[in-house]
GUKOL-353428 format. One record per residue (C-alpha): residue in one letter; x, y, z negated. Coordinates in nm, 2 decimals, decimal comma. Example, Ala and Ser with C-alpha at 12.3 -4.5 7.8 and 13.67 -1.06 7.14 Angstrom:
BEGIN
PT  lummar    east   north      up
PT       A    1,23   -0,45   -0,78
PT       S    1,37   -0,11   -0,71
//
This chain:
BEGIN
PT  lummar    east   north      up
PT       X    8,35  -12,42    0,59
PT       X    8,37  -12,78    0,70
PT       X    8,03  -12,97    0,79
PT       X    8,03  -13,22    0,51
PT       X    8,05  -12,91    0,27
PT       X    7,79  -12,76    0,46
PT       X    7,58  -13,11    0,45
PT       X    7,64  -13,12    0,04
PT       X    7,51  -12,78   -0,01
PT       X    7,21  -12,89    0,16
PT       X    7,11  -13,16   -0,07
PT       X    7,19  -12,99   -0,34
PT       X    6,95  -12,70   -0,20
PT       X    6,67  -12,97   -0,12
PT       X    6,69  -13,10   -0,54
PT       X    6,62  -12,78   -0,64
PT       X    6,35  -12,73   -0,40
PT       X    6,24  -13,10   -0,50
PT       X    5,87  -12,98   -0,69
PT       X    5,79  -12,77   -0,42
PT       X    5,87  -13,05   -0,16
PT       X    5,70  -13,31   -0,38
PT       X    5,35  -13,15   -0,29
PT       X    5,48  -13,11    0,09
PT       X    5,51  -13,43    0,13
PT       X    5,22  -13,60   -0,06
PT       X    5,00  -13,35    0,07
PT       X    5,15  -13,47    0,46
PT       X    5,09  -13,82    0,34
PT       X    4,74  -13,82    0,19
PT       X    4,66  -13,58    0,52
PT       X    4,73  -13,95    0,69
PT       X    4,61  -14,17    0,48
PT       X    4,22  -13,99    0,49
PT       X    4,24  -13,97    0,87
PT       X    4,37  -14,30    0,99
PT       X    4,17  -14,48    0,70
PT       X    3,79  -14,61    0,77
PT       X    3,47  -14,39    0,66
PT       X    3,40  -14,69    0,38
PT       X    3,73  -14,61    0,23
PT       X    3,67  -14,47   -0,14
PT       X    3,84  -14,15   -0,09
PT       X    3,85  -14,09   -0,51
PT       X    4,15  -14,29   -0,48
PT       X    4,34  -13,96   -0,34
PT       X    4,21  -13,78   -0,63
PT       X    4,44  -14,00   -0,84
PT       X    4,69  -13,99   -0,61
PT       X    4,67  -13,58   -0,59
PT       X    4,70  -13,61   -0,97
PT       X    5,02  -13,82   -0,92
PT       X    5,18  -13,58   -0,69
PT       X    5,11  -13,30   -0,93
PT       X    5,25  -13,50   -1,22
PT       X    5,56  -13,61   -1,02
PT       X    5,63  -13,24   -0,92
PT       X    5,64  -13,12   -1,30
PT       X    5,86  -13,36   -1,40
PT       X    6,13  -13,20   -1,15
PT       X    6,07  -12,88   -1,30
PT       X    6,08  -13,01   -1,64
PT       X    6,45  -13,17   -1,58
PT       X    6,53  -12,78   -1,40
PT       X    6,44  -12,61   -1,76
PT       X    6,67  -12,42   -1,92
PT       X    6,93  -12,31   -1,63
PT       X    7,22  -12,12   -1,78
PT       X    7,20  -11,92   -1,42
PT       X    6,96  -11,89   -1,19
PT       X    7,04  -12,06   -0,86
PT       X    6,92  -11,85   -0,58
PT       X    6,85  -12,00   -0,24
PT       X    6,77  -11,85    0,08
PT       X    7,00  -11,60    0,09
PT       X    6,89  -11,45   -0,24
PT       X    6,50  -11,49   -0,19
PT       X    6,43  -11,80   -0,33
PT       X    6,51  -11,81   -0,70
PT       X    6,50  -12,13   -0,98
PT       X    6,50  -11,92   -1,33
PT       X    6,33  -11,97   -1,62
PT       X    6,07  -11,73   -1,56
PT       X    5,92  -11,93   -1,27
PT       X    5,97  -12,30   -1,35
PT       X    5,74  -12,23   -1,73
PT       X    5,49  -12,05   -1,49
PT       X    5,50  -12,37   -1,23
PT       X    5,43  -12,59   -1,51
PT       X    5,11  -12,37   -1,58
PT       X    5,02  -12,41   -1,23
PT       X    5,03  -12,77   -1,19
PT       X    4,91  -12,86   -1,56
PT       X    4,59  -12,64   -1,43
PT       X    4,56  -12,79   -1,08
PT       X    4,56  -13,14   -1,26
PT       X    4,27  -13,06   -1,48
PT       X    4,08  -12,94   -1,20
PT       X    4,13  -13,25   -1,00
PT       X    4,05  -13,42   -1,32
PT       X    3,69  -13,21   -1,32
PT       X    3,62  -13,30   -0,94
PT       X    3,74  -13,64   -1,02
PT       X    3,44  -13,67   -1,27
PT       X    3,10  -13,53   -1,07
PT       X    2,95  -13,62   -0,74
PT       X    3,14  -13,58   -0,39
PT       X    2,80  -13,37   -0,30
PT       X    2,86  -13,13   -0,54
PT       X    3,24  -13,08   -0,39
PT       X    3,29  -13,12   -0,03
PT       X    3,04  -13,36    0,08
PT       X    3,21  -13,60    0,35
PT       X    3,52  -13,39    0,34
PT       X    3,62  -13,54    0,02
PT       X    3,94  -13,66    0,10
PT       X    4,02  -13,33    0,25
PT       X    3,91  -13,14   -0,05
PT       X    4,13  -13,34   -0,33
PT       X    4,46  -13,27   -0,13
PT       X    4,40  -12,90   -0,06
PT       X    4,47  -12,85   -0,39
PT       X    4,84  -12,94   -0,34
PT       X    4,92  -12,64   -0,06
PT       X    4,73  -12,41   -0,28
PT       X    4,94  -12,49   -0,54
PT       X    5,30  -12,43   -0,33
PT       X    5,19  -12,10   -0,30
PT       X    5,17  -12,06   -0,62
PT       X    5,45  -12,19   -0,66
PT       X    5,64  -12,00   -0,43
PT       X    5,49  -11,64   -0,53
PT       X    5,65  -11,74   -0,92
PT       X    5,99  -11,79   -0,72
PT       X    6,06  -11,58   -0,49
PT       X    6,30  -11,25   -0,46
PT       X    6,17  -11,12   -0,17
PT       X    5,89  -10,96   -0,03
PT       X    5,85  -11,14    0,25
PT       X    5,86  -11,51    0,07
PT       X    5,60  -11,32   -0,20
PT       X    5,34  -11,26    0,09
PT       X    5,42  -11,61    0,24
PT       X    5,37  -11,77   -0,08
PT       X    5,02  -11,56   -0,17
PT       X    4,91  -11,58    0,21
PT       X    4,93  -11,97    0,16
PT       X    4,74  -12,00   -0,15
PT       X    4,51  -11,77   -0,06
PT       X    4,46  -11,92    0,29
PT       X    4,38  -12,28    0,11
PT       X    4,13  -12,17   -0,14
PT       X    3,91  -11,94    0,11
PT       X    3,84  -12,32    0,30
PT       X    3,79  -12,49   -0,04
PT       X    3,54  -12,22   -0,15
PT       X    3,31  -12,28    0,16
PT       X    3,36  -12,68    0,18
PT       X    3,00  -12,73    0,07
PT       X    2,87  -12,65    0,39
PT       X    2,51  -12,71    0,31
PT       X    2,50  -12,49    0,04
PT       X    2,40  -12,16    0,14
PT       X    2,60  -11,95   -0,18
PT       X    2,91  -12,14   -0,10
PT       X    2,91  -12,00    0,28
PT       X    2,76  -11,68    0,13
PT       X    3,07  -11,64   -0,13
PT       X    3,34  -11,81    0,08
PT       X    3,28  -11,50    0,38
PT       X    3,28  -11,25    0,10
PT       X    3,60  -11,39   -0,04
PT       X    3,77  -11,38    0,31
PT       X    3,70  -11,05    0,40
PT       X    3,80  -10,91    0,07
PT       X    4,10  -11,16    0,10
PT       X    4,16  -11,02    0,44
PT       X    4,13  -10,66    0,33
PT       X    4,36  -10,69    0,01
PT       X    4,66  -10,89    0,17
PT       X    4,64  -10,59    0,44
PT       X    4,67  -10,34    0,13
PT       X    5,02  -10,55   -0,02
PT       X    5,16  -10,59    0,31
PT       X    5,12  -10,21    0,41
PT       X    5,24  -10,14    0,07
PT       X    5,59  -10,36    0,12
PT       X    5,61  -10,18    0,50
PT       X    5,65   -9,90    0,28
PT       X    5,95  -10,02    0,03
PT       X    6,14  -10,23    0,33
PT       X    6,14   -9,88    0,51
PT       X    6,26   -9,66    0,28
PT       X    6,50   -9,89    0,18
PT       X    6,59  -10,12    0,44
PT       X    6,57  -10,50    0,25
PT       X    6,28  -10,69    0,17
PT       X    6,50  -10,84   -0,13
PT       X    6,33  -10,72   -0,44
PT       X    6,70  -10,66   -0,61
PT       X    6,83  -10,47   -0,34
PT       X    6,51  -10,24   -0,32
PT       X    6,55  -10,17   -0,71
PT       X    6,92  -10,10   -0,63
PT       X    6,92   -9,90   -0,36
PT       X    6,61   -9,65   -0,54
PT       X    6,84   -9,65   -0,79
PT       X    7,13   -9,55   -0,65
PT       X    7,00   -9,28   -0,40
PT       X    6,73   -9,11   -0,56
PT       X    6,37   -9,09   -0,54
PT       X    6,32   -8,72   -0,49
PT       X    6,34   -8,69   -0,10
PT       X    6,04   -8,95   -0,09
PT       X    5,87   -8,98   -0,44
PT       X    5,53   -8,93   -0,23
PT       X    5,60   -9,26   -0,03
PT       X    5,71   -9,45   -0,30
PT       X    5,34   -9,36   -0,50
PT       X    5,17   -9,46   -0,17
PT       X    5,35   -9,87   -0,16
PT       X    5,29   -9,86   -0,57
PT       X    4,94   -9,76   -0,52
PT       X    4,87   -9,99   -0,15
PT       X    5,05  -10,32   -0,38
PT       X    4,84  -10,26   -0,69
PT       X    4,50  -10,22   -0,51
PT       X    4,59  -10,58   -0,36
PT       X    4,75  -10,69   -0,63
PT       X    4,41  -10,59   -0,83
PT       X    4,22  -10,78   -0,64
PT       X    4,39  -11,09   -0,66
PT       X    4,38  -11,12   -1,05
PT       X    4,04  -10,97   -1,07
PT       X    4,10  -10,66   -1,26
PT       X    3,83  -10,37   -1,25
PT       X    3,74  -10,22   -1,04
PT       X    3,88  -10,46   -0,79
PT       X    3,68  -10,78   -0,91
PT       X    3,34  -10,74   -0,70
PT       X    3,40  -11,01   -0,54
PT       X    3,48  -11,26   -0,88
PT       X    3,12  -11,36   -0,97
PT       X    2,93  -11,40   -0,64
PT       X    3,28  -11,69   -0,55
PT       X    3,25  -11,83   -0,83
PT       X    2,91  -11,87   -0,79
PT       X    2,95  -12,01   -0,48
PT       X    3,21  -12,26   -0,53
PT       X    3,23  -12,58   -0,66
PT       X    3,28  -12,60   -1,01
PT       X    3,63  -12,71   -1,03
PT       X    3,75  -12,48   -0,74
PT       X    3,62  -12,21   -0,98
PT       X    3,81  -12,30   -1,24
PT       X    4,11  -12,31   -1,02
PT       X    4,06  -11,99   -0,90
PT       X    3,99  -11,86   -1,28
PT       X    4,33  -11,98   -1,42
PT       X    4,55  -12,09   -1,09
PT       X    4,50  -11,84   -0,86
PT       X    4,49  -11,55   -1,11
PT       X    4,82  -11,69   -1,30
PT       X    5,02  -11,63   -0,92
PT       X    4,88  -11,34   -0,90
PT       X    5,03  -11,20   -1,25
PT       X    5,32  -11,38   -1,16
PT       X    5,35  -11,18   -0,85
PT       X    5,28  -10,87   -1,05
PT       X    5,53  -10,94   -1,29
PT       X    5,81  -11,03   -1,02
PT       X    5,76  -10,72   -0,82
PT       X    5,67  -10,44   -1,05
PT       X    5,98  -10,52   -1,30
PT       X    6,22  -10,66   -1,03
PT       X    6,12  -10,33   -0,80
PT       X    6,03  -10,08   -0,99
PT       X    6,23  -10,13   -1,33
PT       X    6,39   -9,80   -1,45
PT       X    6,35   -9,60   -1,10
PT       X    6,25   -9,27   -1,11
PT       X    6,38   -8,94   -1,17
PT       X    6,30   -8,62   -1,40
PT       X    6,06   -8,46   -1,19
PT       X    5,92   -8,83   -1,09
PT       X    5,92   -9,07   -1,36
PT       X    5,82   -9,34   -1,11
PT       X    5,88   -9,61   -1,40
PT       X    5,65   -9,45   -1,64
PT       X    5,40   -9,40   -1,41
PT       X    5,40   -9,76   -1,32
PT       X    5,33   -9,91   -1,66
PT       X    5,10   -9,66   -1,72
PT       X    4,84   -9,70   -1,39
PT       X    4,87  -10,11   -1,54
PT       X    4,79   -9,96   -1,89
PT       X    4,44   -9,81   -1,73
PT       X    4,35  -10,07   -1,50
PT       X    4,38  -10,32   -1,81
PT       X    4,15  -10,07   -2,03
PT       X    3,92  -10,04   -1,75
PT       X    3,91  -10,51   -1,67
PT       X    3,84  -10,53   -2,03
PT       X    3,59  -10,21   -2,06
PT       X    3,39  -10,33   -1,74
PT       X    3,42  -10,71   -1,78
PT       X    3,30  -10,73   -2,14
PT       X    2,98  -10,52   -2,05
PT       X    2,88  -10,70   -1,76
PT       X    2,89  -11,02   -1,90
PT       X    2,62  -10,90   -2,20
PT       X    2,35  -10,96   -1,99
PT       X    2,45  -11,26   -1,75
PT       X    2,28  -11,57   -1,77
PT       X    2,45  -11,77   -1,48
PT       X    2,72  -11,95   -1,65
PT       X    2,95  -11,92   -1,33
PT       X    2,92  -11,58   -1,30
PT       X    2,95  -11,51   -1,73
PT       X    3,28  -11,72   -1,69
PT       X    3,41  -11,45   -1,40
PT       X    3,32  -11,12   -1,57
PT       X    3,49  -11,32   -1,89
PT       X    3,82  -11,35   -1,60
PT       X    3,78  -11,00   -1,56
PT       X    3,80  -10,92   -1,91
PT       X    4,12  -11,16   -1,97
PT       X    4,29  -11,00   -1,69
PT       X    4,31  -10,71   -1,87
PT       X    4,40  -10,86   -2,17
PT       X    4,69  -11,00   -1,96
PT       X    4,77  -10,70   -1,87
PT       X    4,83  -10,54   -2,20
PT       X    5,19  -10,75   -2,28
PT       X    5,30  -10,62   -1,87
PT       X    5,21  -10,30   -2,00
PT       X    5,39  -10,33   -2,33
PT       X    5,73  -10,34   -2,15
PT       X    6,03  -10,59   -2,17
PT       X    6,33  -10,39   -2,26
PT       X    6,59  -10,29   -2,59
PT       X    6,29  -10,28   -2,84
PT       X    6,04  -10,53   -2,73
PT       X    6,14  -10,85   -2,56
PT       X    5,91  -11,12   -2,59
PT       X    5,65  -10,97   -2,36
PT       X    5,67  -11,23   -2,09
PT       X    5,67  -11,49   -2,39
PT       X    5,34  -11,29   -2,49
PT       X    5,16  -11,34   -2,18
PT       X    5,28  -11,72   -2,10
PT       X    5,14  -11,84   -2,44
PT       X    4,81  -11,66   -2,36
PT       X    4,78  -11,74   -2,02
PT       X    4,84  -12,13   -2,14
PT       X    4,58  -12,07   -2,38
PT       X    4,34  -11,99   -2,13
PT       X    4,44  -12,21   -1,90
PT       X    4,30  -12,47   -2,13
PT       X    3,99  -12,23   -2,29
PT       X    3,88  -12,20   -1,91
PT       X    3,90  -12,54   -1,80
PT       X    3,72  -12,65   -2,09
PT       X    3,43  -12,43   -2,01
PT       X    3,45  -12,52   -1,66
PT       X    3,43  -12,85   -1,72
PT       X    3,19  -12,83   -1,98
PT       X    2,98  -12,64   -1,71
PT       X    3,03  -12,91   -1,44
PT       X    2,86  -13,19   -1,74
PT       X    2,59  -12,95   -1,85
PT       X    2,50  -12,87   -1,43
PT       X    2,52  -13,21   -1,33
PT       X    2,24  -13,31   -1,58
PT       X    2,00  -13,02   -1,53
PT       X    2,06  -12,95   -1,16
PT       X    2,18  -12,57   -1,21
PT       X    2,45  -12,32   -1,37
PT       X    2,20  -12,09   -1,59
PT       X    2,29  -12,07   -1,95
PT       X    1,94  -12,25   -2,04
PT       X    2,08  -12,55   -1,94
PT       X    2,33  -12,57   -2,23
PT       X    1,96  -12,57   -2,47
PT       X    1,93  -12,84   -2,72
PT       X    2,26  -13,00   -2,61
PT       X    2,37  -13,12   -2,96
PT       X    2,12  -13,32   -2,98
PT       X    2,12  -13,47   -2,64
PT       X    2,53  -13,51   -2,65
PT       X    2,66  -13,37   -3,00
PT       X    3,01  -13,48   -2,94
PT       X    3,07  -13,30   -2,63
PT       X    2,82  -12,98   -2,80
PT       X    3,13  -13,01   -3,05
PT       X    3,39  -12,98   -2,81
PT       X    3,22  -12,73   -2,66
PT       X    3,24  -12,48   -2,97
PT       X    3,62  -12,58   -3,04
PT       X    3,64  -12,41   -2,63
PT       X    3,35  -12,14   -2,73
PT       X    3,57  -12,00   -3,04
PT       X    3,96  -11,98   -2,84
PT       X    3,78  -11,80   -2,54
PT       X    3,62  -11,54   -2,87
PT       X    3,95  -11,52   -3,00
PT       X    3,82  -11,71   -3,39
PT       X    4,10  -11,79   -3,63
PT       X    4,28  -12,05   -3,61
PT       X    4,29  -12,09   -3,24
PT       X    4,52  -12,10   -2,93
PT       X    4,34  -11,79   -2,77
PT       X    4,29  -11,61   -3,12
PT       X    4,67  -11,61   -3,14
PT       X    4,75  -11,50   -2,83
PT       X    4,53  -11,22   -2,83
PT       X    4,70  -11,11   -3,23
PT       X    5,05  -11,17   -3,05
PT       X    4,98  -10,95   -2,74
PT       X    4,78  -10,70   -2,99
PT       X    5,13  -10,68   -3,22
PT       X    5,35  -10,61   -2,85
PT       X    5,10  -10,32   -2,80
PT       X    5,12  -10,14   -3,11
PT       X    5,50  -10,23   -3,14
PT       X    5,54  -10,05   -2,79
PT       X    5,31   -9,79   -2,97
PT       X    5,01   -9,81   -2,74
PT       X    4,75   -9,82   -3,00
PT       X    4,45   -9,67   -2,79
PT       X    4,52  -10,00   -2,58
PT       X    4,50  -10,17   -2,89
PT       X    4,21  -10,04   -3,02
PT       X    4,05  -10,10   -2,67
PT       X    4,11  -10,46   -2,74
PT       X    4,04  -10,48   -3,08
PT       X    3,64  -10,35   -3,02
PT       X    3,59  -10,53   -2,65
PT       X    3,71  -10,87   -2,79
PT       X    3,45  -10,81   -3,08
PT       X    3,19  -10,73   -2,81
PT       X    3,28  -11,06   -2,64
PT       X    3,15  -11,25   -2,93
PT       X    2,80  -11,18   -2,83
PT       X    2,80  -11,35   -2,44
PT       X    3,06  -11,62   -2,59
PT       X    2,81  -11,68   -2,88
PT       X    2,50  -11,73   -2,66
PT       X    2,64  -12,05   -2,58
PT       X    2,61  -12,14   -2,91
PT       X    2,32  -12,04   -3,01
PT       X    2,13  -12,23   -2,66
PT       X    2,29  -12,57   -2,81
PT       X    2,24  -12,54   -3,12
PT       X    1,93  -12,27   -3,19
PT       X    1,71  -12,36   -2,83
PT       X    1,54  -12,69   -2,73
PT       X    1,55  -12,78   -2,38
PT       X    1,31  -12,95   -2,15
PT       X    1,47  -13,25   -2,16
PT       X    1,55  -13,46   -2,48
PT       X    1,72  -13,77   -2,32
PT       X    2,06  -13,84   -2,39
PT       X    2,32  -13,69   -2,16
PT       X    2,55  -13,91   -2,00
PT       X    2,95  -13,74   -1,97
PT       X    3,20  -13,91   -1,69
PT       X    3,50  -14,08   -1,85
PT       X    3,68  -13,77   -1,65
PT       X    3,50  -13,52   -1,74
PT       X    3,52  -13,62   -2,11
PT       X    3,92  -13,67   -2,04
PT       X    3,91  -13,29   -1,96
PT       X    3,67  -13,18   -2,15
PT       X    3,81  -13,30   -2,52
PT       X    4,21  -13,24   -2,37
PT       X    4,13  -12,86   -2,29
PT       X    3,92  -12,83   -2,65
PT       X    4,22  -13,03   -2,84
PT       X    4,48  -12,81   -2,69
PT       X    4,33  -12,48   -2,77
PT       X    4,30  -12,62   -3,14
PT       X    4,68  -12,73   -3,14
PT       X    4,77  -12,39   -3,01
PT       X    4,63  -12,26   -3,29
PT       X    4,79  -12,47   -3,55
PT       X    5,12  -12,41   -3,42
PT       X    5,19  -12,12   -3,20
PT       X    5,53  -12,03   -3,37
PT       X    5,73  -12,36   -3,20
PT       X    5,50  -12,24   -2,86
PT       X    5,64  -11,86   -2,86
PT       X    5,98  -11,93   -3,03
PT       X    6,05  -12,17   -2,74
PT       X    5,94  -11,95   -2,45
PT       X    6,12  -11,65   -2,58
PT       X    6,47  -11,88   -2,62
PT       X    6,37  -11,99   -2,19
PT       X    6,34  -11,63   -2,08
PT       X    6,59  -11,42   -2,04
PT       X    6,51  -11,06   -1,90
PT       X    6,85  -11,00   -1,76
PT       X    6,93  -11,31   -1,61
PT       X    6,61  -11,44   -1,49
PT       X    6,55  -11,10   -1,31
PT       X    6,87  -10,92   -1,24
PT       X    7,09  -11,16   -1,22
//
């Protein structure tokens, strides 16, 4: 191979690397521009500029849509397919609302004089995520999650002079600590009873040899991965930690972790389980089955124990992380209600939900972030008498209120019918019917919300005044969840026409 060869397949490596290294570089570059420039400098402006980058990396992977092939990079463990560039949209789409949020309330609410800091730590935390939707391999998986994961434990504790932020952000890093250890052990396992850390050669080689000789090891790296992996996307009875973070964090760094960092981690979920585990197993140990059904009781069990707990909170941080509990599960279901012959729009199933609550949840979180920064705190009684102290945002509010409660004709009603109508197709129908009665408990905690707007009068009756950003993301989240509704055919149609099982993970 002749060096100018070698030079051309480098550039045409580094374009299809070209969202990820978008974020390196502005994040590099803003890094700069908030340490060489002067303490008077109004550090807001990298807030826009983060919101640039973010914009200018999903516009690469908007032109890398629709690949015939996959191109794989990195000797097979970096891979462009379909499946990751609709999820790396979600991610940066999410992180750009957040910024939005944070762009809207009062630098002492976020990071204090660490400002600048705080606005482009979204962008690393983000390539993580990025890389976890991408990669092949198990080792690029734990660099990817290690990175995001790494990021947000600093933005959780940024406001240093508040004592639940330090409180939450040493929770979350101990936890953090302890589940990474749990995947990593778990992936010792697979590399050494197979001898790759590629996710295709792992499936092929258990394939090809057998499981029988060490079915018992193979449970143990399932088991070690899942208990990490659990704790990641906040699924009971690994989500102890959700609510007391949340709590702690600022309000837009919640919502990040609520829709970001959980979409990576199902996207991680997604990668290795059907990647590594698809249709391995023998007679004696049906390794597959066994798999889908473990992720068929931890989803009964996020939406059992995150419904119930959420009846009696009052903290509107901590209601909105038992609520993440309970949609993990729910995002469970269409993993559960597996891709193959007979039901193939599973993945499409889960994108168009977790869309739909990428926009329910940033809506509430930012509808949060108006309501705190008027009365000073996060408790539900702040949201009292709000129609009649802002009744256009009270109104965009309920739009938000009635996708997360699944009402007709909304974006989150629709993807809960469409993962309900996977389920029962894949004949799971006590999963179904576990759905079915804890959405209809949901109503209650969702409902509250309504009722303290329009059914409470608050201490104050002076008009409420909503940040041109915070409205911006406020009415976008409530107006997409309402045109998710009104068309979800064109929304699934398309995602199931991007995603091709075979290709995008086998070939």
């Amino acid at each position: 191979m002749s060096p100018d060869t070698l030079l051309r397949l480098q550039v045409s490596d580094l374009a299809f690397l070209a969202p990820e290294l978008t974020l390196v570089i502005a994040a590099v570059v803003f890094s700069l521009v908030d340490l060489l420039m002067p303490r008077s400098f109004n550090r807001s402006a990298i807030g826009w500029l983060t919101i640039v980058a973010l914009a200018g990396s999903a516009a690469f992977v908007a032109l890398q849509l629709g690949v015939d092939q996959p191109v794989s990079l990195l000797n097979q463990s970096y891979r462009v397919d379909d499946f990751a560039l609709v999820l790396k949209l979600l991610f940066l789409a999410g992180t750009a609302i957040a910024v939005l949020i944070s762009l809207g309330m009062k630098k002492e609410d976020l990071g204090g004089e660490d400002i600048g800091e705080y606005y482009y730590f979204y962008l690393p935390a983000t390539l993580g995520a990025m890389v976890v939707a991408s990669s092949a391999d198990l080792i690029m998986l734990f660099v990817g999650l290690e990175l995001l994961s790494i990021t947000t434990y600093v933005m959780v504790g940024m406001r240093k002079r508040v004592s639940v932020s330090s409180e939450g952000a040493f929770k979350y890093i101990v936890m953090g600590g302890i589940s990474s250890a749990f995947i990593l052990y778990g992936m010792s396992f697979l590399y050494g009873l197979t001898g790759s850390t590629n996710l295709l050669e792992i499936n092929a080689a258990l394939r090809e040899s057998g499981i029988d000789q060490f079915a018992a090891l193979l449970y143990v790296a399932f088991f070690l991965m899942l208990t990490g992996i659990g704790f990641k996307i906040a699924a009971a009875p690994f989500h102890s930690w959700a609510p007391d973070v949340y709590q702690g964090a600022a309000t837009p760094v919640a919502a990040y972790l609520a829709v970001v960092s959980k979409a990576a981690g199902f996207a991680l979920l997604f990668r290795l389980f059907y990647t590594g585990f698809f249709q391995v197993g023998s007679a004696k140990y049906p390794l597959h089955d066994d798999v889908f059904l473990t992720l068929a009781v931890l989803a009964a069990a996020a939406m059992i124990v995150g419904n119930a707990m959420a009846l009696r909170q009052q903290n509107v941080k901590r209601l909105l992380a038992l609520s993440g509990v309970a949609n993990a599960g729910y995002l469970l279901v269409p993993i559960v209600a597996q891709v193959g012959l007979f039901h193939v729009s599973g993945y499409a199933e889960l994108v168009y939900y977790m869309i739909a609550y990428l926009f329910m949840n940033m809506g509430a979180f930012a509808a949060l972030a108006i309501v705190s920064r008027a009365s000073g705190h996060d408790d539900m009684r702040g949201f009292a008498g709000l129609y009649h102290r802002a009744p256009a945002t009270a109104f965009a509010i309920v739009l938000i209120v009635l996708s997360l409660a699944g009402i007709p004709v909304t974006g989150g009603f629709f993807g809960k019918l469409f993962i309900l109508l996977g389920a029962v197709e894949m004949k799971l129908f006590w999963l179904a019917l576990v759905m079915i009665v804890t959405s209809v408990v949901s109503f209650y905690y969702y409902f509250g919300l309504i009722r303290q707007m329009f059914m409470r009068s608050g201490s104050e009756e002076s008009p409420i005044r909503v940040t041109p950003a915070l409205g911006v993301a406020l009415w976008m989240s409530a107006a997409a969840g309402v045109l998710l509704g009104f068309f979800p055919g064109p929304v699934l149609n398309g995602l199931e026409r991007l995603f091709r099982f075979s290709t995008d993970f086998f070939a």
